[in-house]
C-alpha positions as CSV (number, residue, x, y, z in Angstrom):
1,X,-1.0,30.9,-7.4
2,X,1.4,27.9,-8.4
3,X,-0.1,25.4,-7.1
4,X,-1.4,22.6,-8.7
5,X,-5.4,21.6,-8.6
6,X,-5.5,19.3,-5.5
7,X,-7.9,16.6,-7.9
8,X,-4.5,15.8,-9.6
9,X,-3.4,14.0,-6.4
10,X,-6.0,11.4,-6.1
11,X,-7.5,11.3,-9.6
12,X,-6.6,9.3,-12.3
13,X,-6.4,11.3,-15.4
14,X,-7.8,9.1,-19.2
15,X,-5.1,6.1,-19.4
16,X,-3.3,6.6,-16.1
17,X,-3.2,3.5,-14.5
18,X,-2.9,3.0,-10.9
19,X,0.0,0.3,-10.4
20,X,2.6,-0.3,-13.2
21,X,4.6,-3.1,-12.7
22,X,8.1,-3.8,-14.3
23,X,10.8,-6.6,-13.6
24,X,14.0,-5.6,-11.6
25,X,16.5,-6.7,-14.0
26,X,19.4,-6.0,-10.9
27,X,17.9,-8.1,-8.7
28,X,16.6,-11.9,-9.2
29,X,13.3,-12.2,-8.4
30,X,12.5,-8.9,-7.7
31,X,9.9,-6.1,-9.9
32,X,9.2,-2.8,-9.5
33,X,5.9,-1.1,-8.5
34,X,5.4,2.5,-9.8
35,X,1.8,3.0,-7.3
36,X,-0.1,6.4,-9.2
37,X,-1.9,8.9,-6.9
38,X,-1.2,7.7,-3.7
39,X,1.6,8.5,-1.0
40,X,3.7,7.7,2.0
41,X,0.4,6.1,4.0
42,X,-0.1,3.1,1.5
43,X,3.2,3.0,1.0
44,X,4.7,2.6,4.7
45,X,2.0,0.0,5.1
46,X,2.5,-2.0,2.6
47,X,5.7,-2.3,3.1
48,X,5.2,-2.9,6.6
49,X,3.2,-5.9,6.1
50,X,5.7,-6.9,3.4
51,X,8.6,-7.3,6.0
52,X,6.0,-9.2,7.7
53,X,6.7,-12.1,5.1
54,X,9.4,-14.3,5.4
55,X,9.3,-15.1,1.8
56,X,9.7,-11.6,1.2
57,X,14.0,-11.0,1.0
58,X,13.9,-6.9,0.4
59,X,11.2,-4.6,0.6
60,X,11.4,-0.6,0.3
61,X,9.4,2.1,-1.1
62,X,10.2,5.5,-1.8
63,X,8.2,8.6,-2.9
64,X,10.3,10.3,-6.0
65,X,9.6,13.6,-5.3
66,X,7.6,15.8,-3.0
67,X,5.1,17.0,-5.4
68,X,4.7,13.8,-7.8
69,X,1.9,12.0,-5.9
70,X,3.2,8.3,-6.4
71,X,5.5,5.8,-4.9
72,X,7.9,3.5,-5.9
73,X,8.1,0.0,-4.1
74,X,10.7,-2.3,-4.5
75,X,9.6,-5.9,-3.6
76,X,12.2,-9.1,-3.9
77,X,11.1,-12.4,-2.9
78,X,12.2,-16.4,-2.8
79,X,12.7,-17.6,-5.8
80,X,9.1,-20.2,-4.9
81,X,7.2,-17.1,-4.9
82,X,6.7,-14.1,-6.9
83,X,6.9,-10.2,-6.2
84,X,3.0,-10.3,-7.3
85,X,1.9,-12.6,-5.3
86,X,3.8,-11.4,-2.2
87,X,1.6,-7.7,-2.9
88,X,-1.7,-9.9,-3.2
89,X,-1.0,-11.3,0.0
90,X,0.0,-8.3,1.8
91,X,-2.9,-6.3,0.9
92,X,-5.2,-9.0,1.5
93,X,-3.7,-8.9,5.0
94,X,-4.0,-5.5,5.6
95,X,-7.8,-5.2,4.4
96,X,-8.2,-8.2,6.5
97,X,-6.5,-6.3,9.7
98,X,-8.7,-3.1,8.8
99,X,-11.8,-4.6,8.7
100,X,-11.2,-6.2,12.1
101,X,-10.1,-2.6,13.5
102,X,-13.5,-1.1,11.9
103,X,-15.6,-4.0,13.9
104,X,-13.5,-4.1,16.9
105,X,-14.3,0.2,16.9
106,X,-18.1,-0.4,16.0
107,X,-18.6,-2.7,19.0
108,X,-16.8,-0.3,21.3
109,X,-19.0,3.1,20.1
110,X,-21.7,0.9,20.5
111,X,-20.5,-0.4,24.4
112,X,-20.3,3.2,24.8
113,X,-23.6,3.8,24.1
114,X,-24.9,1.9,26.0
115,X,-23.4,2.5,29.0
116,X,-24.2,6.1,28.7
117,X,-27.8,5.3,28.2
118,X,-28.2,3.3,31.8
């Protein structure tokens, strides 16, 4: 078969590195963010939260091809606040939003429980 081993689409292979990150010499204030092993789900959310930001001008990812697992996001910001930073916050949001999810779940399995024990 043809197919690749399905470890080389979350596995970083000896000197991989997971985010690259390179200025967008186009655009002011704007880099480039090369994310390795990882796909349209981190990518769709992270942008999502990005638009979120009003310091954030431009925001886009896109996945180069269907069997390279990796995306390429495109951040521009004001010129107060850097591409970096606006990725820091956006994930730090998001981690923030998940955790909240996992509790909010937690305490409804546990509800649940509870009300089938009575």
């Amino acid at each position: 078969m043809n197919a690749p081993p399905t470890f080389e689409s979350f596995l970083l292979f000896d000197g991989e590195k997971k985010i690259t990150i390179e200025k967008d010499t186009k655009v002011p204030n704007a880099a480039i963010f090369t994310v390795n092993k990882e796909d349209h789900t981190l990518g769709n959310m992270i942008t999502a939260q990005l638009r979120k930001d009003p310091q954030v001008l431009f925001a886009g990812y896109k996945n180069p091809h269907p069997l390279e697992h990796k995306f390429v996001l495109r951040v521009q910001t004001t010129s107060d606040y850097s591409p970096q930073e606006a990725i820091t916050h956006a994930i730090t949001d998001l981690i923030s939003e998940f955790s909240l999810l996992e509790e909010r779940f937690k305490e409804a399995v546990r509800e649940k429980q509870e009300g089938d024990m009575i």
